[in-house]
C-alpha positions as CSV (number, residue, x, y, z in Angstrom):
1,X,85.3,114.2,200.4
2,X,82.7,112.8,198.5
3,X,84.6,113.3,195.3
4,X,87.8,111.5,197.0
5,X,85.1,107.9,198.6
6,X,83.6,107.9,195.1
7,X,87.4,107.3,193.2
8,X,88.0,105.0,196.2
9,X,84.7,102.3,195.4
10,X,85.5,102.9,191.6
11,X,89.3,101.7,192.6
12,X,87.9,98.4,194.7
13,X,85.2,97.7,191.9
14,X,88.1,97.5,189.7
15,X,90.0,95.4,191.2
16,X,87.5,92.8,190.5
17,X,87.1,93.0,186.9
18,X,89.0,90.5,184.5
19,X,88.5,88.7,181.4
20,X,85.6,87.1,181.2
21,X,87.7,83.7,179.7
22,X,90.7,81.8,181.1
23,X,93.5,83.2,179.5
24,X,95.4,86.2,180.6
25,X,95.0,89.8,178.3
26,X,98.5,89.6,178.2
27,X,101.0,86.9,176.7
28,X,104.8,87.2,178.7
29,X,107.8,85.4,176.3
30,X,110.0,84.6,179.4
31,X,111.4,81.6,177.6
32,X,112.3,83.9,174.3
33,X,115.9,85.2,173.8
34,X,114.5,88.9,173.5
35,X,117.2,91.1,171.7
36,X,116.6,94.5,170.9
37,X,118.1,97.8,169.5
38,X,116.5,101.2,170.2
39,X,116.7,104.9,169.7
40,X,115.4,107.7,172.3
41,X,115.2,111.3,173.1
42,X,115.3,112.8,176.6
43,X,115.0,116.2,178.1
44,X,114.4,118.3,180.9
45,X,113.3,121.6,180.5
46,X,112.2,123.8,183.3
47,X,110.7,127.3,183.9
48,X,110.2,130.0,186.6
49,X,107.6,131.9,186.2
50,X,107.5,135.4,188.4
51,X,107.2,139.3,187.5
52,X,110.4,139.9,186.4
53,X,109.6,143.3,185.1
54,X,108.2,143.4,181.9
55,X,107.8,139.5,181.4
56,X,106.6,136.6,183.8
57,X,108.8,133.6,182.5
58,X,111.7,132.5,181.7
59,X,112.3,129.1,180.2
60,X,115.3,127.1,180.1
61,X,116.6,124.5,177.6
62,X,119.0,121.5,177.3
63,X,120.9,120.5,174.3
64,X,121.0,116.4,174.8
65,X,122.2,113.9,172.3
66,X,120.3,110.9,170.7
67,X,120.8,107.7,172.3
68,X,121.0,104.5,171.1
69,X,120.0,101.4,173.5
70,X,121.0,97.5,172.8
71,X,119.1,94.8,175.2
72,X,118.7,91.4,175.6
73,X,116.6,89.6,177.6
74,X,115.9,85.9,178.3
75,X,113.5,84.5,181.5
76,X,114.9,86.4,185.2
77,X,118.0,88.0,183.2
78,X,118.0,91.4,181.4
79,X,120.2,94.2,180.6
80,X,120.3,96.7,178.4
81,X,123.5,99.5,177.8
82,X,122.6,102.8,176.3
83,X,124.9,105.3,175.1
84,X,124.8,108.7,173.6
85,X,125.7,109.3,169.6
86,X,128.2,111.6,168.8
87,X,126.9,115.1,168.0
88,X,124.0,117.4,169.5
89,X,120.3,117.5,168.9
90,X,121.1,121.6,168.1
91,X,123.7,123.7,167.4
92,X,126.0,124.1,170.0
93,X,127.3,127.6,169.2
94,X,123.4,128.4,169.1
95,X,122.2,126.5,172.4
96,X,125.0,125.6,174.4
97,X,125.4,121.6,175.9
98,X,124.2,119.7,178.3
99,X,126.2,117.4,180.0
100,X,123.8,114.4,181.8
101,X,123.7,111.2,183.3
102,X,120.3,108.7,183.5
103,X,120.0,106.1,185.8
104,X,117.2,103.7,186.0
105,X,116.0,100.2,187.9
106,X,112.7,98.5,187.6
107,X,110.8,95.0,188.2
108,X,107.2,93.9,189.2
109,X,106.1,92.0,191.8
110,X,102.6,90.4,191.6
111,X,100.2,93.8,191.1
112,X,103.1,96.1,191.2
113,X,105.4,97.7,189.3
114,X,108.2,99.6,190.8
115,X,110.7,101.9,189.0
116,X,114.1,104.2,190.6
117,X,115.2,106.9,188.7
118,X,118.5,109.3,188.5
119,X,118.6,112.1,186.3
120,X,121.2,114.8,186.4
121,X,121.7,117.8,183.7
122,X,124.2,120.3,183.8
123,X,124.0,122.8,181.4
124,X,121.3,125.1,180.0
125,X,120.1,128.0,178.1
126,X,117.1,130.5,178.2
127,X,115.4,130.9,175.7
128,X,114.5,134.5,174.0
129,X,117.0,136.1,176.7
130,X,116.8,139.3,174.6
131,X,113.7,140.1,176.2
132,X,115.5,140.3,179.5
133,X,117.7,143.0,178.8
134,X,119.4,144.5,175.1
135,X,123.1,144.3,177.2
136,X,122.5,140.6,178.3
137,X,125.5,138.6,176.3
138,X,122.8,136.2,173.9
139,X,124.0,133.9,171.1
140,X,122.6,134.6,167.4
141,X,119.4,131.9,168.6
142,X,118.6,134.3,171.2
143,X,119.8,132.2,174.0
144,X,121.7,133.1,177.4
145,X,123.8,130.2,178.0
146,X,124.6,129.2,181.6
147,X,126.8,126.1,181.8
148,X,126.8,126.1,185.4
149,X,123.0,125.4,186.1
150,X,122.7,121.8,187.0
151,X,119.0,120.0,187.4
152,X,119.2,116.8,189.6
153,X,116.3,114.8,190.3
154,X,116.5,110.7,192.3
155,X,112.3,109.1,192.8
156,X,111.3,105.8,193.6
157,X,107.9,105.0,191.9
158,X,105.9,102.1,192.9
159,X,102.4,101.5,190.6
160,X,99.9,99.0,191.8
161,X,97.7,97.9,189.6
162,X,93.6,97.4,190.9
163,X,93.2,95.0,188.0
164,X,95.3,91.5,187.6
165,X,95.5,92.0,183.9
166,X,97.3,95.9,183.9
167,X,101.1,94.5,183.1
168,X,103.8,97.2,182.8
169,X,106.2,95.1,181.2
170,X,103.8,93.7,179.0
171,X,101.9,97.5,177.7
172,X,106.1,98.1,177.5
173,X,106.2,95.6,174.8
174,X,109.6,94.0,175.1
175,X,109.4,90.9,177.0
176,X,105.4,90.9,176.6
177,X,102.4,91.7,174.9
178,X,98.6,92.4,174.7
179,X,96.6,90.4,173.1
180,X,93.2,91.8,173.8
181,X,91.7,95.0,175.5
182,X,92.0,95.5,179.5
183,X,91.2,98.8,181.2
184,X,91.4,99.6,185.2
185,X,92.2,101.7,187.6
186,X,96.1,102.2,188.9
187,X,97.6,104.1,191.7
188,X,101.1,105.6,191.4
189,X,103.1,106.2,195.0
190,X,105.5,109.0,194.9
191,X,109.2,110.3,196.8
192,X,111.1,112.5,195.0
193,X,113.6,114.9,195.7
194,X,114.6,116.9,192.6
195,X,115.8,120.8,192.4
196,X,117.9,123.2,190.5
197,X,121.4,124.9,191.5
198,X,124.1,127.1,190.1
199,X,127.0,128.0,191.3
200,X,126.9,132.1,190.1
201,X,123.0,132.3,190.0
202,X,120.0,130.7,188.7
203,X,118.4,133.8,187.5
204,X,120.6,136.7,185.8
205,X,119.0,139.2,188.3
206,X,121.9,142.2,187.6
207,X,119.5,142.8,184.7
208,X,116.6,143.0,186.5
209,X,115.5,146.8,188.1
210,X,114.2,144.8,191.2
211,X,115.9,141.9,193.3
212,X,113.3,139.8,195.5
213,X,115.6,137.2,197.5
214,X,114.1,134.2,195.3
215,X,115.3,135.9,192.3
216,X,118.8,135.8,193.3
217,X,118.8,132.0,194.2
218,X,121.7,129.6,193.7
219,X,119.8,127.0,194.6
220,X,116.1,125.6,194.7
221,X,115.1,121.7,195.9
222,X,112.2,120.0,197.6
223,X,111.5,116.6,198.7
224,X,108.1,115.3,198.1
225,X,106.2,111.8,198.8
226,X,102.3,111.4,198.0
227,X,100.2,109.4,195.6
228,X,98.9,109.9,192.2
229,X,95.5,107.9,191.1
230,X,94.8,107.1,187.4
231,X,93.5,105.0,184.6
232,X,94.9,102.5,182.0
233,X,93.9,101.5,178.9
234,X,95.3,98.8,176.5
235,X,94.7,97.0,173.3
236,X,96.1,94.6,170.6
237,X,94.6,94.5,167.3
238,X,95.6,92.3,164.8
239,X,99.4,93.2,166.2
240,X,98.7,96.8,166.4
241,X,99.3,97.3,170.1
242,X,98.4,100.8,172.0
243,X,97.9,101.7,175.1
244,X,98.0,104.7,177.8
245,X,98.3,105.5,181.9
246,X,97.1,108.8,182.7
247,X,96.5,110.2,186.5
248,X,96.8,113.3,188.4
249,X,97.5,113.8,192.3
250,X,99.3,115.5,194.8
251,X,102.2,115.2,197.1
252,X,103.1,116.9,200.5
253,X,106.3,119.0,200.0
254,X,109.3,120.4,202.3
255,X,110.9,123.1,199.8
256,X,113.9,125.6,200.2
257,X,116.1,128.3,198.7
258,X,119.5,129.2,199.2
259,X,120.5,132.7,198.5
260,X,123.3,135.2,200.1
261,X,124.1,132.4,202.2
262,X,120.7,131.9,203.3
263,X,118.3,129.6,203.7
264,X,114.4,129.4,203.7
265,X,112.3,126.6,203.7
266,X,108.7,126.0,203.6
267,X,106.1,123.1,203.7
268,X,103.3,122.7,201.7
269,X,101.6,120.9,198.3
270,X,102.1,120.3,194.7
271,X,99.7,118.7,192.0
272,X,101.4,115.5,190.0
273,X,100.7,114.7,186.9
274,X,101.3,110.6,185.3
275,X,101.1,110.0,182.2
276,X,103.0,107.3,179.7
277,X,102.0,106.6,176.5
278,X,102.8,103.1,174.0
279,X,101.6,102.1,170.2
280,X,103.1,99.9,167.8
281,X,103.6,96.8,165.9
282,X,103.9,93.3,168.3
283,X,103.2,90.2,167.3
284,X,104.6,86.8,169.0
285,X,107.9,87.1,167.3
286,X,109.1,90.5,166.7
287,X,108.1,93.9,167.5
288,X,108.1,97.5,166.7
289,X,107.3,99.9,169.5
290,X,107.2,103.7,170.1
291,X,107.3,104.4,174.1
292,X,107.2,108.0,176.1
293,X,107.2,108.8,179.7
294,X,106.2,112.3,181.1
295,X,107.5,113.3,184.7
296,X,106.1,116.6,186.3
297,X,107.6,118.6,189.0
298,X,106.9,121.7,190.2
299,X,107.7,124.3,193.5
300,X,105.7,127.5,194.7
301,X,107.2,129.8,196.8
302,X,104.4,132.1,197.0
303,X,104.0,133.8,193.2
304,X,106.9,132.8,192.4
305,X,106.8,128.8,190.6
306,X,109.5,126.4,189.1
307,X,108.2,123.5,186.6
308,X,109.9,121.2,185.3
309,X,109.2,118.3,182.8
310,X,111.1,114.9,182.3
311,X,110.5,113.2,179.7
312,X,111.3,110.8,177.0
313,X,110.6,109.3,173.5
314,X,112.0,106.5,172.3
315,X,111.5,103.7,169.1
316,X,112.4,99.9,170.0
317,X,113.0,97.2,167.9
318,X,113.6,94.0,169.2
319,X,113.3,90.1,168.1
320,X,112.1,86.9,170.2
321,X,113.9,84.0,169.0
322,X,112.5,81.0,169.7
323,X,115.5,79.3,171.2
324,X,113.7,76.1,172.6
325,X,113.0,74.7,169.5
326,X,113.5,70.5,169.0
């Protein structure tokens, strides 16, 4: 308790620290046509991790495609259209395909930034599958393919910000910039839901020598809501722009299985982990930025855990044109 009232009065101190001048940290070019191009990489994997036998985890991997991302953006009015490039990241003969769909929405209002997601993946592989069993069918990579397995995931994310100057948009870098140093303290609420299903079986358990009930699940889900605190920093020098939001918390979590046409749920708690991470070139007119996003989930039914890590990495380029000019 004393731990949790101490990262409380560090939260309200920071909520009154600012520049010590008049101008904001941060410059926003809401009256810039702001057109950009982009490229990104996004993935999924997840893991269970049990006694299986002679191993405790099995990991499971996507085959995605690059994307590539045209915006435009000028005052209220923004969209921006991604689509994937033809051909996989990886062999597909070696590591199967992934079929998926991303969905995403965001804006800010005063101190807060809110952001809906949508993923959904179906299609994976686990890795070194040879370890499960010498008869399990295994491609020349070593990977037991199950096109079946889909991972599904919808959250709505709202970040409010104990410090005037903490921007999202702006430590984003499209429609904004830094132009000097601002640090403070942020709090990230959570509501997930987000699970794993199959219509044969998430786990080839005819392999296994023993069968407990959560190795022979179709299907594994929660829904989770709670609040993850954490700390921003952000800088721009001489155009070099970098910054970072980094937190860790919990949520309260209803979780279930499905397995022989049965169901069993629990309630309980999971640790959260935040983190997003920015650096590049951005100056008034143009910019050059590298963005990534990290999204932890996990479930514990007793020894037995699923993580899972959302994530992606993508370079943006974009200009500001200037189109107010006399």
């Amino acid at each position: 308790m004393k731990v949790v009232q101490f990262i409380l009065i560090l939260f309200l101190l920071s909520g009154y620290t600012s520049a010590q001048n008049d101008s904001l940290a941060y410059a926003m070019h809401k009256n810039r046509l702001v057109v950009h191009t982009s490229l990104s990489i996004r993935d999924a994997p997840f893991s269970f991790k049990d006694n299986f036998g002679e191993f405790d985890k099995l990991t499971y991997r996507a085959n995605l495609n690059v994307i590539h991302g045209i915006g435009v953006a000028y005052k209220w009015f923004a969209i921006n259209i991604n689509y994937k490039l033809p051909g996989y990241i990886r062999n597909t003969e070696k590591y199967g395909q992934t079929k998926y769909f991303d969905l995403g929405l965001q804006f800010s209002l005063k101190n807060w930034y809110f952001r809906v997601d949508f993923h959904d993946y179906i299609g994976y592989g686990i890795k070194k599958a040879n370890y499960i069993s010498d008869t399990i069918p295994t491609t020349t990579s070593g990977y037991y393919i199950n096109d079946k397995i889909q991972s599904a995931s919808f959250g709505v994310n709202a970040y409010h910000f104990f410090n005037h100057e903490l921007n999202m948009k702006a430590a984003l870098g499209i429609v904004g910039r830094y132009k000097k140093p601002v640090h403070g303290f942020y709090l990230r609420m959570t509501s997930n839901i987000h699970g794993v299903t199959a219509s044969n079986s998430l786990i080839p358990h005819e392999y296994f020598t023993s069968t407990p009930s959560i190795h022979t699940a179709k299907s594994i889900s929660a829904f989770d809501v709670g609040g993850i605190p954490g700390y921003a920093y952000l800088n721009n020098i001489n155009g070099w722009q970098f910054g970072a939001f980094a937190g860790i918390g919990a949520v309260v979590q209803t979780k279930v299985y499905n397995y022989a046409d049965t169901q069993r749920g629990f309630l309980g708690m999971a640790p959260r982990v935040d983190l997003k991470l920015q650096a590049g070139y951005n100056v008034t007119d143009w910019f050059l930025m590298l963005t990534s996003s990290f999204d932890q989930k996990n479930i514990r039914f007793k020894e037995f855990r699923y993580n899972q890590l959302y994530y992606y990495l993508r370079l943006t380029y974009g200009y500001r044109f200037n189109i107010n000019k006399s």
